[in-house]
C-alpha positions, -999 to +999 in steps of 0.1 A: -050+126+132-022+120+107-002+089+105+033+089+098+057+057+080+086+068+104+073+048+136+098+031+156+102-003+165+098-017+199+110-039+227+102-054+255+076-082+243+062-053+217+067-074+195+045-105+209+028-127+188-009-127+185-025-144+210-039-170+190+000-178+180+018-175+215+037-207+225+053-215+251+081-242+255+090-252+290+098-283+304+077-315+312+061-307+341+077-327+370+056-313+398+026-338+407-008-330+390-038-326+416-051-362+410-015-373+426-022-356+458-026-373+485-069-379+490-081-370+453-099-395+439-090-429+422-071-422+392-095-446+374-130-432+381-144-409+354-143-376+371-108-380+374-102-386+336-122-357+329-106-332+348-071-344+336-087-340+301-096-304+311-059-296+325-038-312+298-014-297+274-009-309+240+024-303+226+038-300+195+069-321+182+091-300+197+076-293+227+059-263+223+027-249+239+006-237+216-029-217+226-047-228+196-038-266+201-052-269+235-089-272+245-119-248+249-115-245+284-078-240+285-080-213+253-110-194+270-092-189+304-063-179+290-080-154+270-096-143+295-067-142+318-048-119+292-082-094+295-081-099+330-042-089+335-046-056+308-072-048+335-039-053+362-021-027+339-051+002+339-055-004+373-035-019+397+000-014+383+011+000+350+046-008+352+052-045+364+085-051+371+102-081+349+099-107+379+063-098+387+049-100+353+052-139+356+031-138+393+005-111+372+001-138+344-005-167+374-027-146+394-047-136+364-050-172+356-063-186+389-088-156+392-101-164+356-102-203+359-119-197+399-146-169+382-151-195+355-158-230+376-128-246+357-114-263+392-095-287+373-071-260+357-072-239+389-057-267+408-033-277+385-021-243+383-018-246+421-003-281+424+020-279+389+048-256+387+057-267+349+021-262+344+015-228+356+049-218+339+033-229+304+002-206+309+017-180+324+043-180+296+010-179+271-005-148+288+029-127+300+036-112+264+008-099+261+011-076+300+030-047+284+008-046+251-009-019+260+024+001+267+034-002+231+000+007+221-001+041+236+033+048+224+026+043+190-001+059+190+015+094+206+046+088+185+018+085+146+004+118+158+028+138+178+038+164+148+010+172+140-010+179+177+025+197+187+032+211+157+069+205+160+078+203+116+103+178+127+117+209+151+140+193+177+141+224+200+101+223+201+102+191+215+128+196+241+109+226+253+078+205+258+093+180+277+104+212+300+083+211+336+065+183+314+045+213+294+035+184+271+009+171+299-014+206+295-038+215+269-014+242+250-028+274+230-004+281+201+010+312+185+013+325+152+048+306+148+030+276+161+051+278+193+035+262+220+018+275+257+004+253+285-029+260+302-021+259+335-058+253+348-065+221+320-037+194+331-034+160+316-065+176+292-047+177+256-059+159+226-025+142+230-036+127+259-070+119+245-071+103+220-041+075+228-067+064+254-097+060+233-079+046+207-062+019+228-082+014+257-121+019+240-118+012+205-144-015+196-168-037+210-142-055+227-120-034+239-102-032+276-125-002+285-158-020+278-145-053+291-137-029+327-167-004+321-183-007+356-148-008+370-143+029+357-176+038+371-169+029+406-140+052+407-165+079+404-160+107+438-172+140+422-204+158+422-221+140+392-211+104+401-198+107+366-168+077+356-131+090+361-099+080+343-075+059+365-047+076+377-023+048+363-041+049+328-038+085+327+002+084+343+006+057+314-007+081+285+018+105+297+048+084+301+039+078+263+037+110+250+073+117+275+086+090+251+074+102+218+091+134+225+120+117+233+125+100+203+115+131+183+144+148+203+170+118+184+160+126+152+126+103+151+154+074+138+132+045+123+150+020+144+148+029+180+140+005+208+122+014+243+130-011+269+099-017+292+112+002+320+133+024+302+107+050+313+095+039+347+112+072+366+085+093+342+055+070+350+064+072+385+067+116+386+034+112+371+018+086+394+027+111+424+020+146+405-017+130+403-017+112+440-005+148+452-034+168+431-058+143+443-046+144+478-044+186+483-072+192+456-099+166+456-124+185+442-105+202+413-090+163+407-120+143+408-136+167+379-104+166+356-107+131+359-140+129+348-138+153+320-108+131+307-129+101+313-158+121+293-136+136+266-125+099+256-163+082+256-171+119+233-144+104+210-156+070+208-197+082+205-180+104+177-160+072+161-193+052+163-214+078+144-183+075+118-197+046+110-231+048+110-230+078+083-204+053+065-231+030+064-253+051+056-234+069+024-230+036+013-261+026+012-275+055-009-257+039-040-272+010-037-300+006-068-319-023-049-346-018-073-322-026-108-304-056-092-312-087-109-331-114-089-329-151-091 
């Protein structure tokens, strides 16, 4: 794959911080903590000091929430609560609408906090409105990550899979009966076919999802690996691709084409939903295949889902005969020793 320096920008949180650097600044929290509820404990005994040392928030001068100013237990569950929430996006729902993404943050928090034994922060996010909102607000820039991910990832290597040469007409013609979605043959012009029997099964496709989704030790995929295996329904019990993950991927590739159809302007911004209708067709083209072909679906999916993990074993020996390479100039022997 060849990158390209004419990338556009994006919108729509694409731009979030790190998470180590996300802030937050909403009000003092005016809603009463869980130790002011009626029949929690004294507010002098120990326990109680220690879980309102557990649930606090420092804040800086000007009253900003910052991740990497607050304790261990508050930076882990938010951490984990951004994991947890990506997991939302590949699974549940891949286009959150504005209002939800706030209740997706929340929920993502109280499922991380209750998995976790942090009760202290799980009631607080119960009992404190001002609190939830500043967690939330630490985990919510970082639900449509992902989104920008795949989309610069399709929009770095769409000329050269498609071999549009910067042709406009190409690209329109692809995004005809969504021809970009099939594994395409080309001509001796480079003009493109679909293969109507390999759907959603292009490199295109591909290798957005590996890169984005399995890519390292820490990655989204491995974090969710059993999660892919229990959508397993074909014949080998092999892992299958998420319909939403796969809908996502294609929504992306949709918009690459798009903005290779303007020109491929450096500056161009996708709103988040800007492309919802084309995630949508997708979701249902899939739900339909699944629903009148079962068979025939479950096997694409796994293929896909087998096709990415064939990338990543491939990325992984990468590196092993990297290693290995540069090893062999090492002169161990002739080094000097103390």
């Amino acid at each position: 794959m060849m990158l390209s320096d004419e990338i556009p920008t994006w919108r729509d949180f694409d731009n979030a911080e790190s998470t180590d650097g996300t802030t937050t600044a909403c009000g003092e929290s005016s809603e009463p903590y869980s130790s002011d509820v009626e029949g929690a404990p004294e507010p002098n005994s120990a326990l109680t000091r220690s879980a309102q040392t557990i649930a606090a928030l420092v804040r800086t001068e000007k009253g900003h929430v910052k991740l990497l100013d607050q304790n261990n237990e508050t930076r882990r569950v938010v951490r984990d609560a951004i994991i947890d929430a990506k997991g939302y996006i590949i699974f549940v729902d891949a286009y959150p609408e504005l209002v939800d993404k706030n209740q997706v943050a929340l929920q993502s928090l109280l499922t991380v906090a209750a998995n976790r034994g942090v009760h202290a922060i799980k009631e607080r996010l119960r009992t404190d409105a001002q609190y939830a909102a500043h967690l939330a607000s630490l985990v919510e820039p970082h639900i449509p990550l992902l989104r920008r991910d795949l989309k610069v990832s399709a929009c770095t290597n769409i000329d050269t899979y498609f071999r549009l040469s910067n042709n406009v007409v190409k690209a329109k013609k692809l995004m005809e009966q969504h021809a970009y979605i099939y594994a395409l043959k080309f001509d001796l012009n480079n003009d493109a076919s679909p293969i109507g029997k390999k759907p959603y099964q292009g490199d295109l496709l591909i290798f957005p999802i590996y890169e984005a989704v399995f890519s390292g030790a820490k990655s989204i995929g491995i974090k969710f690996v059993e999660r892919f295996a229990k959508l397993a329904n074909n014949k080998g019990n092999r892992p299958e691709c998420p319909i939403l993950l796969l809908a996502l991927v294609a929504t992306a590739v949709y918009a690459a084409l798009f903005w290779k159809t303007l020109g491929s302007p450096g500056k161009f911004n996708f709103t988040g939903n800007q492309f919802s209708e084309t995630y949508v067709f997708h979701v249902k083209f899939l739900e339909d295949l699944k629903r009148d072909a079962p068979g025939k679906f479950h096997c694409m999916m796994a293929d896909i889902y087998e096709a990415v993990q064939t990338l990543k074993r491939k990325g992984n020996d990468h590196f092993v005969n990297e290693h290995r390479d540069a090893l062999g100039l090492l002169d161990l022997d002739g080094m000097a020793d103390d």
